[in-house]
Backbone as CSV, one residue per row, in Angstrom:
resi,resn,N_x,N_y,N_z,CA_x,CA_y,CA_z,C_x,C_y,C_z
1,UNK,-61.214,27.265,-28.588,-60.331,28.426,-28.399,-59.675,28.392,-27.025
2,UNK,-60.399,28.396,-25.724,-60.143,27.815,-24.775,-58.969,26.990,-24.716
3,UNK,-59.086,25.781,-25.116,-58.300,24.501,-25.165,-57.030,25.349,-25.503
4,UNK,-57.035,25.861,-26.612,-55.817,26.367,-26.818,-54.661,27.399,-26.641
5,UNK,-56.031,27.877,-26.186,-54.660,29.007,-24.647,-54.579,28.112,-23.503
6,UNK,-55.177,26.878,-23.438,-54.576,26.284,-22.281,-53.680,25.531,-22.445
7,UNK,-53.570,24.770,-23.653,-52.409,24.566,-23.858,-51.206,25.222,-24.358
8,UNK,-51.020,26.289,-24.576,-50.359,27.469,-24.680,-49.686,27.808,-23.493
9,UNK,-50.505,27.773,-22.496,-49.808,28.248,-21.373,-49.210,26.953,-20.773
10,UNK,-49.764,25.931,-20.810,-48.684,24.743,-20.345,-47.658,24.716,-20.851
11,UNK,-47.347,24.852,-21.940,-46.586,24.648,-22.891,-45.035,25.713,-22.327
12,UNK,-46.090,26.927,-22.142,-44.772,27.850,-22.108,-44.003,27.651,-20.336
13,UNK,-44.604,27.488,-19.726,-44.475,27.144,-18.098,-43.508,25.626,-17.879
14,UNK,-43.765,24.641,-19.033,-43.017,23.584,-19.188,-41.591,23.857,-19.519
15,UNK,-41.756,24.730,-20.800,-40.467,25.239,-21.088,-39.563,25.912,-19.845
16,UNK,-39.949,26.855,-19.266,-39.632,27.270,-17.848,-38.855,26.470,-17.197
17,UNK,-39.955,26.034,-16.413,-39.007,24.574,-15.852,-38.125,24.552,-16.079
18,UNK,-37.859,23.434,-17.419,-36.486,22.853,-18.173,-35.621,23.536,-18.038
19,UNK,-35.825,24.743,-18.316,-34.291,25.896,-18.444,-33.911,26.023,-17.639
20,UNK,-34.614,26.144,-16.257,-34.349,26.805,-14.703,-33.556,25.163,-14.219
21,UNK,-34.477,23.888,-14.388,-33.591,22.898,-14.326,-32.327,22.784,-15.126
22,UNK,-32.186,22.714,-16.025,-30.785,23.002,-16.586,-29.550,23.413,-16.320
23,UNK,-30.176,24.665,-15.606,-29.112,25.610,-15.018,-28.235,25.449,-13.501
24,UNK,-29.434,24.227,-12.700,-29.296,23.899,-11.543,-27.869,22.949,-11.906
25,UNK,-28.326,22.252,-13.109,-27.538,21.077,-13.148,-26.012,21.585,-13.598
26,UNK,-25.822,22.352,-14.129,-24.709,22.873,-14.569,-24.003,23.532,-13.599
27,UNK,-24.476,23.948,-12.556,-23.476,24.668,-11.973,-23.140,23.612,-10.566
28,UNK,-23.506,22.192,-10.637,-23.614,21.046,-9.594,-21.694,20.362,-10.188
29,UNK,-21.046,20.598,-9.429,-19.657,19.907,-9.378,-19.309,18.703,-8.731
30,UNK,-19.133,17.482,-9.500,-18.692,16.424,-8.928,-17.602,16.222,-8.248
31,UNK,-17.706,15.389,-7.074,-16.839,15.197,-6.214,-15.635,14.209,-6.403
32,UNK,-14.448,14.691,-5.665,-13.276,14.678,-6.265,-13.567,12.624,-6.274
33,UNK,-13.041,12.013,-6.888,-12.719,10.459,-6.852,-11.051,9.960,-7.069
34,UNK,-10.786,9.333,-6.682,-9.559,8.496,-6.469,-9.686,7.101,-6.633
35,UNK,-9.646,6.529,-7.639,-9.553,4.945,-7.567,-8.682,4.355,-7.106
36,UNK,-8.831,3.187,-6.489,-7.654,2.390,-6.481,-7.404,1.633,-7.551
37,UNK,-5.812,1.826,-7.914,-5.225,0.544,-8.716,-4.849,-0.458,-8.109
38,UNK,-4.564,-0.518,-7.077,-4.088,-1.904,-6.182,-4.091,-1.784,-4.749
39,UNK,-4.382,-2.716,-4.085,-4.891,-2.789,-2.680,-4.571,-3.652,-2.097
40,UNK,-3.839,-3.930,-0.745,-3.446,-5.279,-0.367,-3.713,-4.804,1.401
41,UNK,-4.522,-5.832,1.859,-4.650,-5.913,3.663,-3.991,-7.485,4.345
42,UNK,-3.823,-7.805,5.051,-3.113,-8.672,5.452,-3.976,-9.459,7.143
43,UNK,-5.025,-10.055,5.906,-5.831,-10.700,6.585,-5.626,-12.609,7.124
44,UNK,-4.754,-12.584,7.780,-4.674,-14.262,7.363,-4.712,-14.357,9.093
45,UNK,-4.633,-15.909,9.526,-4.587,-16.442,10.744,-3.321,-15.834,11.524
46,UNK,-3.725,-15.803,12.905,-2.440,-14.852,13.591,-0.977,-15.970,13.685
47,UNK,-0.004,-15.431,13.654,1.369,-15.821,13.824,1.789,-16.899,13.000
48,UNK,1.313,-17.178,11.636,0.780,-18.200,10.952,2.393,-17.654,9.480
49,UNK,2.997,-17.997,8.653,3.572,-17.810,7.261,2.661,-17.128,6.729
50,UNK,3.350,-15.492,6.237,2.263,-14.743,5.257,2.533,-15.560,3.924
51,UNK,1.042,-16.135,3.580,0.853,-16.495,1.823,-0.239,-16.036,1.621
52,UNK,0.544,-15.568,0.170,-1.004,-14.304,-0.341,-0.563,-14.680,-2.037
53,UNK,-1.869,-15.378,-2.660,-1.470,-15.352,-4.257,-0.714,-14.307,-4.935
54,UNK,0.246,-14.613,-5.593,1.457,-14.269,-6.255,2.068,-13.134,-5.585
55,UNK,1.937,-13.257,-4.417,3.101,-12.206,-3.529,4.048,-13.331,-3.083
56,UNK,5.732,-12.831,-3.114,6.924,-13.845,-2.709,7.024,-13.569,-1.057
57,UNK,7.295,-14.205,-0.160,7.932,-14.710,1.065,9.400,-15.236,0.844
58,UNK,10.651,-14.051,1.140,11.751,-14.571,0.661,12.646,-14.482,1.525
59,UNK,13.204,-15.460,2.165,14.391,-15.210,2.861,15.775,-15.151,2.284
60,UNK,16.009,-13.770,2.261,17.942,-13.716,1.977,18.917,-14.150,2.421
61,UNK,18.728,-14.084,3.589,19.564,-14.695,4.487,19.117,-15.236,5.814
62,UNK,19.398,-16.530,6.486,18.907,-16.812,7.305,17.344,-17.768,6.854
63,UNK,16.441,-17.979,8.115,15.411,-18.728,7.469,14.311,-18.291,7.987
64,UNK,13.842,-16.728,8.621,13.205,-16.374,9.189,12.471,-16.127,7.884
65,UNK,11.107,-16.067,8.149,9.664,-15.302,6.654,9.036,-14.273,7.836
66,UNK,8.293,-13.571,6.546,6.976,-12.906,6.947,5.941,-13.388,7.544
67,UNK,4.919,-13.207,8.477,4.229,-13.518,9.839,3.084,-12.725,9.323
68,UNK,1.500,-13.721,9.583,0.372,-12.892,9.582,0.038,-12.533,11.162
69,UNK,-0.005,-11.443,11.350,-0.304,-11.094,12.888,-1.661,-10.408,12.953
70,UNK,-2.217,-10.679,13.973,-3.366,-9.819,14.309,-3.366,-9.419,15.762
71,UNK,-3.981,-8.160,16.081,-4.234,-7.694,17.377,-5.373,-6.536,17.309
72,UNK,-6.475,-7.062,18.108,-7.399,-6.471,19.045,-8.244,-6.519,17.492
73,UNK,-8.070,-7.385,16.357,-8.919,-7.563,15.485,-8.222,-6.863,14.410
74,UNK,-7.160,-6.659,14.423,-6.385,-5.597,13.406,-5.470,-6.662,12.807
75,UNK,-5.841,-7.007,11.604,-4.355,-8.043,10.672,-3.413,-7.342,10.005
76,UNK,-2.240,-7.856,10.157,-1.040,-6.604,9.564,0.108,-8.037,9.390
77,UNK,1.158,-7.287,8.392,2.000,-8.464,8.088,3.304,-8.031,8.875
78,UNK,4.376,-8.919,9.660,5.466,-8.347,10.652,6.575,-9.201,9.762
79,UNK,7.447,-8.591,10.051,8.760,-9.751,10.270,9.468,-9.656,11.465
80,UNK,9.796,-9.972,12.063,10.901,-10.292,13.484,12.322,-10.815,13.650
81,UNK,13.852,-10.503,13.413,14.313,-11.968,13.268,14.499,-12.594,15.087
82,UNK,13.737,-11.975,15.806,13.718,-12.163,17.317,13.410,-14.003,17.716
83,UNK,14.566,-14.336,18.425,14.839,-15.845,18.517,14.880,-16.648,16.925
84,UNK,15.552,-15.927,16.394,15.477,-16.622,15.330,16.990,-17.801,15.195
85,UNK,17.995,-17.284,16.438,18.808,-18.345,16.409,20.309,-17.867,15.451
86,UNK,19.558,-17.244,14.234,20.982,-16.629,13.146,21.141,-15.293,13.253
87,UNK,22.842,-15.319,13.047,23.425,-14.531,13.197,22.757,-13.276,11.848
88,UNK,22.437,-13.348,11.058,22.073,-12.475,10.128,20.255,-12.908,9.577
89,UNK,19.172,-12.093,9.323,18.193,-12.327,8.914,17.884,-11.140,7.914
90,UNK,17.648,-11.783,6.635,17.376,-10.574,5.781,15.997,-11.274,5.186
91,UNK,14.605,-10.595,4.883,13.622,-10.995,4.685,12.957,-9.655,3.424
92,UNK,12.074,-10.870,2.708,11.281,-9.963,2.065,10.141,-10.285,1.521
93,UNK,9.435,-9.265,1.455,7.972,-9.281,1.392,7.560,-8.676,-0.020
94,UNK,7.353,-9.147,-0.957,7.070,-8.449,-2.617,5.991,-9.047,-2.765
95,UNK,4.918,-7.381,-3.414,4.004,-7.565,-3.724,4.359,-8.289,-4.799
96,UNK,2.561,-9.007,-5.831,2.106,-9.183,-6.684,2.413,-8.050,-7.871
97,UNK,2.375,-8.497,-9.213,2.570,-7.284,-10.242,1.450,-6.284,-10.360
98,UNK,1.890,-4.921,-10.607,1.041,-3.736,-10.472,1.977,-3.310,-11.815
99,UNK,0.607,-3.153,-12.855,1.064,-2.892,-14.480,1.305,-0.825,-14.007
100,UNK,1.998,-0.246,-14.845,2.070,0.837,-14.481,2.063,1.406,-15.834
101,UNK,1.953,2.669,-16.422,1.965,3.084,-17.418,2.649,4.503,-17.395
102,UNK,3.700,4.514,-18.538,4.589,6.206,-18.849,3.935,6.887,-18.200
103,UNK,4.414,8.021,-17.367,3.600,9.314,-16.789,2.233,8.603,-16.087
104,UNK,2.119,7.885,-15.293,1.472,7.451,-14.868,0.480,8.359,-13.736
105,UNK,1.371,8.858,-13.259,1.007,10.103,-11.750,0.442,8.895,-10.551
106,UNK,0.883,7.621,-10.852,0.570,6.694,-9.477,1.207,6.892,-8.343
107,UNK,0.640,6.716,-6.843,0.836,6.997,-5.677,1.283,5.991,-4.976
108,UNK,2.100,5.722,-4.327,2.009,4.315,-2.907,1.793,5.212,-1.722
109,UNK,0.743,4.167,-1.192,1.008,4.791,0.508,0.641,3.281,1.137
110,UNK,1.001,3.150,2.745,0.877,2.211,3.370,0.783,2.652,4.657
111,UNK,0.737,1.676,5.928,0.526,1.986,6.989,2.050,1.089,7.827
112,UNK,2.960,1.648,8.733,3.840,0.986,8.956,4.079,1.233,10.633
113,UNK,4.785,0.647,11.392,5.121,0.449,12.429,6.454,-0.601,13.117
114,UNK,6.604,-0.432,14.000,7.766,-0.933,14.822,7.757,-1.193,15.930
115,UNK,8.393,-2.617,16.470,8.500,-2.700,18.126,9.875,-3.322,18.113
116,UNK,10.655,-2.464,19.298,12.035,-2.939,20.111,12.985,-2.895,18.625
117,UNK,12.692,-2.026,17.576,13.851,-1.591,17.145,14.672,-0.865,18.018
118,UNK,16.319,-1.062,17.666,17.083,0.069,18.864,18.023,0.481,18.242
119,UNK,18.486,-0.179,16.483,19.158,0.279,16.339,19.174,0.456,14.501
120,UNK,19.646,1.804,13.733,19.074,1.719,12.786,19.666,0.628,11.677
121,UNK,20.860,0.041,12.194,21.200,-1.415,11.070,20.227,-2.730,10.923
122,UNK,18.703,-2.376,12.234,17.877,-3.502,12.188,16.800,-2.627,11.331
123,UNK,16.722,-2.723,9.975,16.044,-1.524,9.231,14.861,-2.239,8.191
124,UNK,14.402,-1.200,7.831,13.200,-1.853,6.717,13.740,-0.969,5.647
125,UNK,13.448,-1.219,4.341,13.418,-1.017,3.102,12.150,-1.120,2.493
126,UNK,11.624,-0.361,1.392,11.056,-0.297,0.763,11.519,0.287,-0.676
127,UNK,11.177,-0.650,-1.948,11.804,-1.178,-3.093,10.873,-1.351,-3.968
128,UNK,11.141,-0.960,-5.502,10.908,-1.391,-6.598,11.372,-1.908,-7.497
129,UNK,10.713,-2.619,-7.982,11.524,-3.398,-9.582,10.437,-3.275,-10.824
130,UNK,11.208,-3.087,-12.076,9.943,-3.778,-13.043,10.489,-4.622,-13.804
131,UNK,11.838,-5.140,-13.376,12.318,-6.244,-13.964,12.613,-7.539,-13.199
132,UNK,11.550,-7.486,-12.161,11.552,-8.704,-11.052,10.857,-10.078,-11.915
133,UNK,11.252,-11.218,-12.038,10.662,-12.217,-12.408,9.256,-13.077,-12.094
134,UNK,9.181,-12.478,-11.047,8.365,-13.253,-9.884,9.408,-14.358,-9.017
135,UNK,10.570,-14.769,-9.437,11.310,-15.702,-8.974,12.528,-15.165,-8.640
136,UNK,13.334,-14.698,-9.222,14.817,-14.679,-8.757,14.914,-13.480,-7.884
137,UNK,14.422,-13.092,-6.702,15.112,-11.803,-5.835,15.847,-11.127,-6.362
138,UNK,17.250,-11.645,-5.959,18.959,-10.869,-6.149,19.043,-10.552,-7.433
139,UNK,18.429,-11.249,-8.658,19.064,-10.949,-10.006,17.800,-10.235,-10.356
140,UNK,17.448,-9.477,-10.003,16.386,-8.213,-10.135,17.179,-6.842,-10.016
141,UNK,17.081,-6.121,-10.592,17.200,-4.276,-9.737,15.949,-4.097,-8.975
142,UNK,16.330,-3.942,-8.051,15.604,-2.701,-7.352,16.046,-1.433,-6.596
143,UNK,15.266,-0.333,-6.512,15.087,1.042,-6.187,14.799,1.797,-5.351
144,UNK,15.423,1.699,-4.449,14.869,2.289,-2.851,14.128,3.502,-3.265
145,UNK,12.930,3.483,-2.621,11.743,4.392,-2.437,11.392,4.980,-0.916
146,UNK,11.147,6.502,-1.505,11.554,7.372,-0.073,10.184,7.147,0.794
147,UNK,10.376,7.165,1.566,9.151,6.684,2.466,9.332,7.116,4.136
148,UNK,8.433,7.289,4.545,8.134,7.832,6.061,8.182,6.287,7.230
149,UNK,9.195,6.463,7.485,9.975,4.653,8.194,9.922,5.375,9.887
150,UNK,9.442,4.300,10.791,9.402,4.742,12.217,10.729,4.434,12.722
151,UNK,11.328,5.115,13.588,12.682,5.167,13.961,12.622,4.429,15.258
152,UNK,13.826,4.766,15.469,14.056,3.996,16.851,13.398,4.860,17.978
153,UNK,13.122,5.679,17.716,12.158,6.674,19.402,11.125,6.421,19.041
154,UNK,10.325,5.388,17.817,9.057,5.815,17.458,7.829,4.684,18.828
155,UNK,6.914,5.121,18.911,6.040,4.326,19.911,6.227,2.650,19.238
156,UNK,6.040,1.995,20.048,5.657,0.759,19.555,4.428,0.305,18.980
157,UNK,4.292,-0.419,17.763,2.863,-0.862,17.348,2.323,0.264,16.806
158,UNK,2.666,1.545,17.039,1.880,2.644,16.358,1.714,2.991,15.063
159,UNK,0.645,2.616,14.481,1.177,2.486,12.498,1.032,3.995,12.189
160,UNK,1.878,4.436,11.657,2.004,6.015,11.076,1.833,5.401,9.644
161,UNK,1.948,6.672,8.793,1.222,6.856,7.461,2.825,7.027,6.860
162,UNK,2.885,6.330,5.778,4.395,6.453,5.261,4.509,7.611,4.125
163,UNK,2.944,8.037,4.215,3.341,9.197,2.848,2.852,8.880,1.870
164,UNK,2.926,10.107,0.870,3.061,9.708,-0.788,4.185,9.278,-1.391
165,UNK,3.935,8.764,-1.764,5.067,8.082,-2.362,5.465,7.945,-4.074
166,UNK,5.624,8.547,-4.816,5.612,9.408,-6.082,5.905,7.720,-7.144
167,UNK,4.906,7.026,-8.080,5.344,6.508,-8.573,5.626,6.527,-10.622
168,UNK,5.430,7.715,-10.741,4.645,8.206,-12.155,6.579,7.972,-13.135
169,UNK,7.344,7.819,-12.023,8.445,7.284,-13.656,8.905,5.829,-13.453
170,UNK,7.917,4.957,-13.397,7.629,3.675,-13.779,6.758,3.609,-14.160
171,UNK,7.374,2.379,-15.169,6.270,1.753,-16.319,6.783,0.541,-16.251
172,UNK,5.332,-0.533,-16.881,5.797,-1.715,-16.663,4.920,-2.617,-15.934
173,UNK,5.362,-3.840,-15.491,5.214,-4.632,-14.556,6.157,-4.262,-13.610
174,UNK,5.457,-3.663,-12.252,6.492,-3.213,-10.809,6.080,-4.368,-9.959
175,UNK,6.745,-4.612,-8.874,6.764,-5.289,-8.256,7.283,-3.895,-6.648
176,UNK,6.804,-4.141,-5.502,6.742,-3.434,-4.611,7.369,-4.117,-3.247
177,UNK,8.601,-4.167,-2.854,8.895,-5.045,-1.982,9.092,-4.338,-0.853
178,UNK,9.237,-4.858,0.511,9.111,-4.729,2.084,10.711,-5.528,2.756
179,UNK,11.392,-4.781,2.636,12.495,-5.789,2.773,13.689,-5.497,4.209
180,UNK,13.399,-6.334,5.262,14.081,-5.907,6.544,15.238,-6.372,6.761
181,UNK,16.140,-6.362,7.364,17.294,-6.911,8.236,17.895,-6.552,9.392
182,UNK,17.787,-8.001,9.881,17.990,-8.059,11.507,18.939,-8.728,11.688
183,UNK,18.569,-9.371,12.982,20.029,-10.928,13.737,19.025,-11.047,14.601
184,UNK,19.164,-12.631,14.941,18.457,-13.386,15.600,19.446,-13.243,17.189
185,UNK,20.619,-13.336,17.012,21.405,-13.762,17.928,22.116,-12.055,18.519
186,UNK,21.832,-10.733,17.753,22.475,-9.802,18.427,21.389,-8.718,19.011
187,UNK,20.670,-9.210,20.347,19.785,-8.332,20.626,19.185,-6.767,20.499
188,UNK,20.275,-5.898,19.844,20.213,-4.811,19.255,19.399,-4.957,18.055
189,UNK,19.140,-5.718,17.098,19.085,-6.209,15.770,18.189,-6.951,15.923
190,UNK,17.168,-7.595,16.853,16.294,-8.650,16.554,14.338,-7.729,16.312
191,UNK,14.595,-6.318,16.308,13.182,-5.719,16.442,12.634,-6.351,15.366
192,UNK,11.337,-5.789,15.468,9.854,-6.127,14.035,9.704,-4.988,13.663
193,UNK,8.665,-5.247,12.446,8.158,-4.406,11.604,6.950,-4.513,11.381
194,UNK,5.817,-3.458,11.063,4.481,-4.136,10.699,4.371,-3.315,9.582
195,UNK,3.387,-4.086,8.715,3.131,-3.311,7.742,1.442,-3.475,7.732
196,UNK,0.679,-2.247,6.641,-0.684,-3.052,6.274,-1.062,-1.856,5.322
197,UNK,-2.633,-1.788,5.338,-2.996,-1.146,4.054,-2.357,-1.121,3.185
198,UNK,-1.608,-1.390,2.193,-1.089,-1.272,1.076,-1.841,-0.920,-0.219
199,UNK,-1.703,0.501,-0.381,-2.707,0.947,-1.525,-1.543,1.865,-2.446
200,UNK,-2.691,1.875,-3.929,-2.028,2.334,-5.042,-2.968,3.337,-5.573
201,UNK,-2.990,4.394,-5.692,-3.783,5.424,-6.958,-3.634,6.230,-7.176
């Protein structure tokens, strides 16, 4: 008889528990998450040709490329057309393909900077395509994308945050390009650019 009011009362005290746990768990809210869809840092040897699997290095005009730079342990990708010798330097930097889907609600942001720009015809661009080949540049569309660009008063080397950058009406295979122009030969026109973090989500 014993035995069985003792297990009686375990029984009901177990139940207890459970419910009171239950209740803990339900009112416990998970924390917000953000994945990344795509990620690019610009880790390579300093002052070296940026090559990064299936990202293009393209010169438009002129024969200046993209540059892996590092400083104080920080890798970031530049272009310069400074001593470059030509009268015109147009360069570009396109990511790898980033699949995108209808209504997507995808984000770009990056980290960007500038030294001895002075004038705004030595400019950066930032561009999309989803009809880029991987090969032909020029016979692509692309889409200037609004973005937070350091001006000519901006500090030097200082990477500011370019923003959100709204990518949800593309679909597709996009392609994400970095695209500057300078002059080697008209000192107004020969500044850099840095770029880095390059993230998507």
């Amino acid at each position: 008889m014993k035995t069985n009011i003792l297990k009686s009362i375990l029984f009901t005290a177990l139940i207890a528990v459970t419910l009171s746990s239950c209740v803990e768990d339900d009112d416990t809210e998970l924390p917000n998450y953000t994945p990344l869809t795509f990620s690019q840092d610009f880790n390579g040897a300093d002052n070296t040709l940026l090559v990064i699997e299936n990202w293009t290095n393209f010169a438009e005009a002129g024969t200046a490329l993209w540059k892996f730079q590092e400083y104080s342990g920080n890798g970031y990708a530049e272009f310069t057309s400074y001593q470059s010798g030509e009268a015109t330097n147009i360069a570009w930097m396109i990511s790898s393909p980033i699949t995108l889907a209808q209504n997507n609600n995808k984000k770009l942001r990056f980290e960007v900077s500038q030294s001895f720009v002075s004038s705004t015809a030595n400019k950066l661009e930032i561009l999309i395509s989803t009809n880029f080949d991987g090969t032909n540049v020029t016979a692509a569309t692309w889409t200037p994308l609004d973005a937070n660009i350091p001006g000519t008063d901006a500090e030097y080397f200082l990477f500011m945050d370019s923003g959100e950058i709204d990518l949800s009406s593309y679909s597709g295979n996009a392609h994400i390009a970095f695209k500057v122009t300078g002059s080697g030969t008209n000192t107004s026109l020969d500044g850099s650019y840095q770029i880095d973090s390059v993230r998507i989500y």
